[in-house]
N, C-alpha and C positions, 0 to 999 in steps of 0.2 A: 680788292674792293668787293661789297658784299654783292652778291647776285640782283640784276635788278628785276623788279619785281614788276607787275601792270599795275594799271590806277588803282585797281579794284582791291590789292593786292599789298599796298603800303606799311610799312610798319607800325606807323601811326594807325592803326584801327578803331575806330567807335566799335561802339559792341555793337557792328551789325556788319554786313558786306561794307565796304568804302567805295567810294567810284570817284571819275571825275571823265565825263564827257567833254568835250568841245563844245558839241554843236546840239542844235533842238532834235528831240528823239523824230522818228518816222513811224507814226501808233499805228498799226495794221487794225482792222476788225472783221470780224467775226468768230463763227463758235470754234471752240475748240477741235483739233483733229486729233486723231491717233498720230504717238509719234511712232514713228518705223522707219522702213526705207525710203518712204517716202518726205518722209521729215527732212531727213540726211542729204536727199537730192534737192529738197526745198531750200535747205540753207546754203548747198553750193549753187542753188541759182542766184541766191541774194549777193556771194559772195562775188559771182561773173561779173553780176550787175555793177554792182556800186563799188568793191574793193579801187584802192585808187590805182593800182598797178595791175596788169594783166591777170588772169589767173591761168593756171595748166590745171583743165579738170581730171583728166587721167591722170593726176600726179597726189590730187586732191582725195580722191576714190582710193585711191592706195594709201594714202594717209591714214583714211576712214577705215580702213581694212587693219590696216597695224593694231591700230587703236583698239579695236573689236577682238584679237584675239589676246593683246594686252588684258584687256579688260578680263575676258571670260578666263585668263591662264588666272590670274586675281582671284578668282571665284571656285578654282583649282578645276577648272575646265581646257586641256588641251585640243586645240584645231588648228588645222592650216587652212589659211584663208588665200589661195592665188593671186598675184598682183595682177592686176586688166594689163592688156599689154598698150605698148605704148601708143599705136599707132590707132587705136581703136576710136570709132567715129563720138559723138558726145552720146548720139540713143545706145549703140552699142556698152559702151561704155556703162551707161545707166543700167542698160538690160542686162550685166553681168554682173553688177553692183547689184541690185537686188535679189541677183541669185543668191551670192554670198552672204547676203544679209539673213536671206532666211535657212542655208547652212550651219548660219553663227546662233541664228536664234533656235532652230531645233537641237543645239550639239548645246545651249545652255539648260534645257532640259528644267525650268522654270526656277536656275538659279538667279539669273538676272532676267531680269522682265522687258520687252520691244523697246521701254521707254530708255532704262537704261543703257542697254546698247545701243539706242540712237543718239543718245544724250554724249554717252562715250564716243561715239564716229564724229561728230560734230566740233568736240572740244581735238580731233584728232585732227581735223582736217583746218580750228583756226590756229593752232599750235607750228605747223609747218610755218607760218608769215614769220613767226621771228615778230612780231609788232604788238607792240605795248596795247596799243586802244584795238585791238582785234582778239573777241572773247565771245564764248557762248555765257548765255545766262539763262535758269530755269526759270519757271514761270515767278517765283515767290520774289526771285530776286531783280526780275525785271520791274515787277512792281513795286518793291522796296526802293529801286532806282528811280522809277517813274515818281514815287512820293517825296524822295528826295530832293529832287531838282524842283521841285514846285515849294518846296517848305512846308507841305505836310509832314505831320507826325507820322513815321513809316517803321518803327519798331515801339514795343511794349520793354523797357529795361528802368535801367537806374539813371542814366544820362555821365558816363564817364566815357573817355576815350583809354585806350589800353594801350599800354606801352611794353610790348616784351622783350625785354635782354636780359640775355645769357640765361636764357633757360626758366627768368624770373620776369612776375607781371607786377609792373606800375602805373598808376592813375598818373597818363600823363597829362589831362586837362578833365577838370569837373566842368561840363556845357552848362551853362548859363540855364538858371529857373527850371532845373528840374532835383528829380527825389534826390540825388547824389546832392547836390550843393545844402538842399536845405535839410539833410541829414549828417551835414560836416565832413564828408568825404573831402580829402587834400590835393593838390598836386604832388606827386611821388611819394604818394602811400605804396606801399607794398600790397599786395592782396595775396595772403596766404593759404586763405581758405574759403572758399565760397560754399554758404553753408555746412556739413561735413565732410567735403569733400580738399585735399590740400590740393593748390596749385604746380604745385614739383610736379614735374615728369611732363604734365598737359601742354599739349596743342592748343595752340591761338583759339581754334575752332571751338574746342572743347571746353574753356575758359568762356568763348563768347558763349555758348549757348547752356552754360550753368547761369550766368548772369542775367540774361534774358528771360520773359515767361510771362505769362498771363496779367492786363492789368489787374491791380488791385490785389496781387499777393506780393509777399513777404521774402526775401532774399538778406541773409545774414551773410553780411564779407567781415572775415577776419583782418585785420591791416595791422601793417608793420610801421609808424609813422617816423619818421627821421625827430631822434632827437629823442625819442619816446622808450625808456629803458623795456617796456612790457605791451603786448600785443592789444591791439582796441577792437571789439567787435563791437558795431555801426550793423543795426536792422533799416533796410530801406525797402519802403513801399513800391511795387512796380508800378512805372505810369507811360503814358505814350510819349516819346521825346520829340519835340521840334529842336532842330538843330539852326541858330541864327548863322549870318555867316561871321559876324562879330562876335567872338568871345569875349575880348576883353577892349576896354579904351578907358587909358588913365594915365594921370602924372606921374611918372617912375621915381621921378626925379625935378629939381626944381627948373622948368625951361624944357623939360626933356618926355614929352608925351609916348605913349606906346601903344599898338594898337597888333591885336592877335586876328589877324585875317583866318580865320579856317576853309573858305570854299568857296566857288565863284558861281552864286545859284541865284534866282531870278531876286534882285534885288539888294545883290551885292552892293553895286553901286552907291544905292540912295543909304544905305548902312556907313558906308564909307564915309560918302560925303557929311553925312549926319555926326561920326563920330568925330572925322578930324575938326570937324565947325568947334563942335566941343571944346576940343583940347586945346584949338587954337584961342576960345574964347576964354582958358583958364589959361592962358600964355605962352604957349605950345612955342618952341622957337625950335627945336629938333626933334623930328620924328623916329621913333624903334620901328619897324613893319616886318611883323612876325608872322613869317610863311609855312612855318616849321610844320610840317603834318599835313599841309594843306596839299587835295589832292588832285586841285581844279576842278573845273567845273566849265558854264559856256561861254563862248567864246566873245560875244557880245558885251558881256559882266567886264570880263579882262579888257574888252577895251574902254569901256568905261570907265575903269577903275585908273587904270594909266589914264583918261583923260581929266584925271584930276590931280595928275602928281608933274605931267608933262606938258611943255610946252604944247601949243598949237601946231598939225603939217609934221612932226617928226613921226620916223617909220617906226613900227614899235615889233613888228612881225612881220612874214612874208607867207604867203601859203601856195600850193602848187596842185592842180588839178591834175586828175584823169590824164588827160591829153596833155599836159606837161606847159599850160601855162601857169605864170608866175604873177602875183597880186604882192604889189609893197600895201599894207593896211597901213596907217597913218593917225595919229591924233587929231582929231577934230575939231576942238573946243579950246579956250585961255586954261590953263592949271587952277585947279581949284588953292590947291596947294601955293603959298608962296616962295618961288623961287629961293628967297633968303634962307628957308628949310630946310636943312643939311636929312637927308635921310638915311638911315642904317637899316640893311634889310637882315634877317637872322633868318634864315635856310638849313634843312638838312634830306636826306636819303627818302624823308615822305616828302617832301615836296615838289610835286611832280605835275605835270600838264600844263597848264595856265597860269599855278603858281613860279615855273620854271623861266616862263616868258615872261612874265611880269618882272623877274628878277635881271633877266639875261636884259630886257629895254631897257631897266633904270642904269645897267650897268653900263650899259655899250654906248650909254649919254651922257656918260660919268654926272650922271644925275646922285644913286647912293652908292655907297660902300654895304658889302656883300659879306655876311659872318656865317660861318659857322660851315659845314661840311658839305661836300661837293651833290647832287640834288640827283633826282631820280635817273633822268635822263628817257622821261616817258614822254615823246612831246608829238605827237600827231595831231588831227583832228578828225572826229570820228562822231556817227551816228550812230541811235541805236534802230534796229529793223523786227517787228512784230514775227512769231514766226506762229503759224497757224494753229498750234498746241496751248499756245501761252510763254511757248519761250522766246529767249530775242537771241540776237547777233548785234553787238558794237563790232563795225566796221570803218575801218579808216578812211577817207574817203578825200582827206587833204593831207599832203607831207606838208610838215611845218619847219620853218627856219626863225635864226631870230632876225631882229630889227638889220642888221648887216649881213646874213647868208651864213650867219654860223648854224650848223644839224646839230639840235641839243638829243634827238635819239639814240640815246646807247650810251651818250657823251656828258650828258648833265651842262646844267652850269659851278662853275668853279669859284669861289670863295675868294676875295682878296685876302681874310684873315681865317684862316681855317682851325677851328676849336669844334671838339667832339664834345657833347655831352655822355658821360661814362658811368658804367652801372656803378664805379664808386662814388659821384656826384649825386645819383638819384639814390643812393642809400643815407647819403649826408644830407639830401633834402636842397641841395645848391643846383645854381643854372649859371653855369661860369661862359656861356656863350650870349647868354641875355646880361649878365654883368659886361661882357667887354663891349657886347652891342653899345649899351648904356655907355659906357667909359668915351667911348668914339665920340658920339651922340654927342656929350659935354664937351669935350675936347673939340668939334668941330666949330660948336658954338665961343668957346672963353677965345678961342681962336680969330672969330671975326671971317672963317671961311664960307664963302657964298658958292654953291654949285656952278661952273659953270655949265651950260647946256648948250651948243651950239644949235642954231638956227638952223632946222633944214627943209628950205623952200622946194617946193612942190615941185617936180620936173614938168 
């Protein structure tokens, strides 16, 4: 199975960072500091604080120390940096960490700058958790995140989401009303060349920030289009992208509506409900809910969203604090959704956080049937924390289960029909996991099958 990746981190990428929080950020203020050692002990006081499990600071500081001479060996700078010893008090501890630190930063000799070495100890010390929603992030991209979850425009590009296999980049979704759509950009274009530059050999990273760049200029992508004997080059204006959390809601098929959730950001909900009223008011009798890419978002969104697919009173998540109490969350509301609605959810390897739970509760209520390939298995609940520079800390701060106590971290949710989409599929321009969705979908319906969802009354 491929490596799993954090939220931020997804395969499915917009050309920009990806995230998907839980919970509502924690906005710190004021001016910015120097980052240094003192940064580094500022984010391990965030992490004492709030982390949801205990923290070992002397275990932390040794983290930070690996990191730092990882780093400066990088930079073809050799040092030993001492581990604190174990038994050392937390000032102790501190006071020897800042010796080292500025060991580390005069032995860098102004190859890497205070900021970078603190940036490096930091990403060293959230690295030790092992946890998905636990990540440093710079300033640029705290903010990118911050614009995000509110549905501001938080990058300047073309409006494509990038899809990379095997070495090779495909338009896995053109976003809704921006330069890409109304420049005829495709689902599973190939992108060959971004301006003179070919796509072989490149980094995700690399690919993102060719595509990206100042509004109001000019970005020529070469594309390989399925079906297209000879190469199409497409000049697209850069513009600021809003990302809805609906990309698509339509009749696939006669009876058979489909609806491409991409994120769960302040207003998910009323998207949702807005979309399904739709399809249901063009005859919707089975629903596709396409989670594919989606990399969650907060926490609130996802219960609203399930409280439109699910009965009233059933558990749909469980979450678990600090001090090790346990919360069953619950649906609240009648299903916007009618029961008689057979739902098919399409799932893959980006769909992770909130999209995971969303899947694993309609599953565990044999509410839908679940396609396509086993999901990220990124499922905590996590904040984001200001840090005095401009950068932040996502911190986990709730262990999540699903609706019945199943740990979807590390473990995903699993498929009843398990179909990959495959780089031979995305060069033929086919989606044979959105066809079998669809196949089920009809099949549920010519069938006359009604979900059952059993009642589960409040303790």
């Amino acid at each position: 199975m491929k490596r799993r990746t954090a939220p931020w981190q997804v395969l499915a990428l917009v050309v920009v960072l990806a995230a998907g929080l839980l919970l509502a950020p924690h906005v710190g203020r004021g001016q910015a500091a120097p980052a240094d050692a003192g940064l580094v002990l500022e984010a391990l006081g965030v992490l004492d604080q709030h982390y949801v499990d205990p923290v070992d600071r002397v275990r932390l500081l040794n983290a930070a120390l690996t990191a730092l001479e990882r780093a400066l060996a990088a930079a073809g700078v050799t040092v030993t940096l001492e581990p604190l010893p174990a038994g050392a008090t937390d000032n102790e501890a501190d006071r020897l960490f800042r010796a080292r630190f500025d060991t580390a930063q005069a032995a860098a000799k102004g190859k890497l700058s205070a900021q970078a070495l603190a940036y490096a100890a930091i990403r060293g010390m959230t690295a030790t958790f092992n946890d998905s929603h636990t990540g440093f992030m710079t300033p640029e991209q705290y903010t990118e995140r911050l614009r995000k979850q509110r549905r501001e425009a938080f990058f300047s590009g073309v409006g494509i989401v990038l899809l990379p296999n095997e070495g090779r980049f495909y338009v896995r979704d053109v976003i809704p009303n921006t330069p890409a759509q109304r420049a005829g950009v495709r689902r599973f274009d190939r992108i060959l060349r971004v301006g003179d530059v070919a796509t072989s050999g490149l980094e995700v990273d690399q690919v993102v920030n060719l595509i990206r760049g100042p509004e109001g200029t000019p970005v020529t992508l070469t594309l390989q289009r399925p079906g297209r004997p000879t190469p199409l080059v497409v000049t697209v204006v850069r513009a600021p992208i809003e990302m809805p959390s609906v990309f698509a809601a339509e009749m696939v098929q006669p009876g058979v509506g489909y609806v491409q959730l991409y994120q769960f950001v302040e207003g998910t909900t009323a998207e949702m409900r807005a979309a399904l009223g739709r399809l249901l008011g063009q005859g919707m009798r089975a629903l596709v809910l396409d989670v594919r890419g989606n990399s969650g978002g907060f926490l609130h969104e996802l219960r609203g969203t399930l409280n439109l697919l699910l009965p009233a009173g059933l558990p749909i998540y469980q979450e678990t604090t600090r001090g090790g109490q346990t919360t069953v969350v619950r649906t609240r509301a009648p299903a916007f959704l009618p029961r008689t609605v057979p739902i098919v959810v399409l799932v893959d390897e980006g769909s992770a956080s909130a999209a995971e739970l969303l899947a694993a509760a309609l599953k565990e209520h044999g509410r839908a049937l679940i396609v396509g390939t086993k999901t990220a298995g990124a499922v905590e609940a996590s904040t984001l924390y200001r840090l005095s520079d401009g950068s932040a800390l996502s911190v986990t701060i709730l262990r999540m289960r699903s609706a019945k106590g199943a740990r979807l971290e590390r473990e995903g949710v699993t498929p009843h029909v398990t179909l990959e989409l495959t780089v031979e599929d995305l060069e033929r321009g086919v989606d044979p996991p959105l066809a079998r969705a669809v196949q089920l979908a009809r099949q549920r319906v010519a069938a006359g099958r009604i979900p059952t969802v059993a009642q589960s009354p409040r303790p």
